[in-house]
C-alpha positions in Angstrom: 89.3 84.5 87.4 92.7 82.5 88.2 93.9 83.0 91.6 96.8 85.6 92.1 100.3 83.7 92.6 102.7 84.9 95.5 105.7 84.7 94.1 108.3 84.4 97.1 111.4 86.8 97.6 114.4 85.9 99.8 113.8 88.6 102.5 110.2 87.2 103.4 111.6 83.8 103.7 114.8 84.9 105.8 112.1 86.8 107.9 109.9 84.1 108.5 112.4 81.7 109.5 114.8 83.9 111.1 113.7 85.7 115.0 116.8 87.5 114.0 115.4 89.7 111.3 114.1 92.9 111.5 110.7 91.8 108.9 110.2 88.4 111.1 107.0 89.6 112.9 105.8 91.4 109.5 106.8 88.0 107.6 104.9 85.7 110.6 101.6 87.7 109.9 101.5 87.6 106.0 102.8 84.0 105.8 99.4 83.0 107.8 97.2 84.9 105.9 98.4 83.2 102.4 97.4 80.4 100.9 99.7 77.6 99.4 102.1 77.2 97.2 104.0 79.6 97.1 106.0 79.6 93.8 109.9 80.9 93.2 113.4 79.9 91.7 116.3 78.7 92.6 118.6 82.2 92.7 116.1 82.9 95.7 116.5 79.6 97.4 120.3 79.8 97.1 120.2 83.4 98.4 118.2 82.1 101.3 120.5 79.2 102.0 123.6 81.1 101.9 122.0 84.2 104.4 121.1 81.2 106.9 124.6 79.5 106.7 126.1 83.1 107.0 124.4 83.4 110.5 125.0 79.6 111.2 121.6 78.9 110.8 120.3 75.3 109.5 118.9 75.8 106.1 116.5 72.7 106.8 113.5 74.6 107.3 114.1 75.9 103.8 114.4 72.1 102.1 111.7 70.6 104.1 108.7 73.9 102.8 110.4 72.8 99.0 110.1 69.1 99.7 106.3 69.9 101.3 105.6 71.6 98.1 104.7 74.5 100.2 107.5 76.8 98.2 107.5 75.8 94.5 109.5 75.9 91.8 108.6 75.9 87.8 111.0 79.0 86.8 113.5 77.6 84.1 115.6 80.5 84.1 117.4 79.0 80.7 113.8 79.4 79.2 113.7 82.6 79.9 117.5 83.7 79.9 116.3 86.4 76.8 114.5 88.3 79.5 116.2 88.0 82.5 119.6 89.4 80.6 117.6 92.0 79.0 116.2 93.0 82.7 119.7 92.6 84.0 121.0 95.4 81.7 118.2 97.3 82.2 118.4 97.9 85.8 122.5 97.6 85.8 122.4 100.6 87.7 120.2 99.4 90.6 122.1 96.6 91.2 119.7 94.0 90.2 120.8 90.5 91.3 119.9 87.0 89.7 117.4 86.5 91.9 115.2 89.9 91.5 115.4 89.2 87.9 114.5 85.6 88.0 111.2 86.7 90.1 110.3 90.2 88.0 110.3 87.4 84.7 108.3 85.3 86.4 105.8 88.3 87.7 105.8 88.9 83.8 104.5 85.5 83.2 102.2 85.1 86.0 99.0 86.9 85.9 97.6 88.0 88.1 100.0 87.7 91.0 102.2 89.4 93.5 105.5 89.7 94.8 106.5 88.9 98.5 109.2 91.0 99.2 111.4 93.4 101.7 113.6 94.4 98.6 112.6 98.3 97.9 114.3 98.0 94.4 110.7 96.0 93.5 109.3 99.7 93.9 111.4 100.4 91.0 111.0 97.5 88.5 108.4 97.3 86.2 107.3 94.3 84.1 106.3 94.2 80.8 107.9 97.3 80.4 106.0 100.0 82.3 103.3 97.8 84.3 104.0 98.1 88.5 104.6 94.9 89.9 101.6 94.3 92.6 103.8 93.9 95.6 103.4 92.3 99.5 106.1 94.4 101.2 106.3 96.1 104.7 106.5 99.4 103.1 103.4 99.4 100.7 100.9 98.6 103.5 
């Protein structure tokens, strides 16, 4: 059986780099108990950036987990631009942002895995249609 792939949201990775945030103890906790990688795509990495620079933080921390492979990154989201428009439209009324879509097409793809996230709107996606995405939040524990 393949091992299940955390697939990395931008509130986990604010929390775990960020004293500041209200999920940074929660965020601390899980981060040691995974293994690496880590795997997401670039709408959360730019998320992530721009919430650091917004509270001048360094985003360094951020470039050197990429460059020490310990966050990953295979999502194309032009390969998969079909699917994240058609979840885009679907959940138009959420709002869903780049990112969340970019990360429920890649829980499509990847199976098993699970999400890392403090986004509540993962409660309400599904992938592959109906299917709940298996989730590592601070509100499903």
């Amino acid at each position: 059986m393949a091992a299940t792939r955390v697939i990395l949201d931008t509130g986990p990775l604010i929390g775990y780099l960020s004293r500041n945030d209200q999920h940074h103890e929660w965020a601390i906790e899980c981060w040691r108990a995974l293994s690496d990688p880590l795997w997401t795509c670039e709408a959360v990495l730019s998320e992530a950036i721009f919430v650091l620079q917004s509270e001048r933080a360094n985003p360094e921390p951020i470039l050197r987990l990429v460059e020490r492979r310990i966050i990953r990154l295979d999502f194309v989201m032009n390969d998969h631009r079909v699917d994240v428009v058609r979840l885009l439209r679907k959940y138009a009324d959420q709002p869903m942002s780049m990112a969340d879509a970019c990360l429920v097409r890649m829980a499509e793809v990847a199976d098993p895995c699970q999400v890392f996230t403090t986004d509540r709107d993962f409660q309400v996606y599904r992938r592959k249609g109906r299917h709940v995405i298996p989730l590592l939040s601070p509100f499903n524990n």
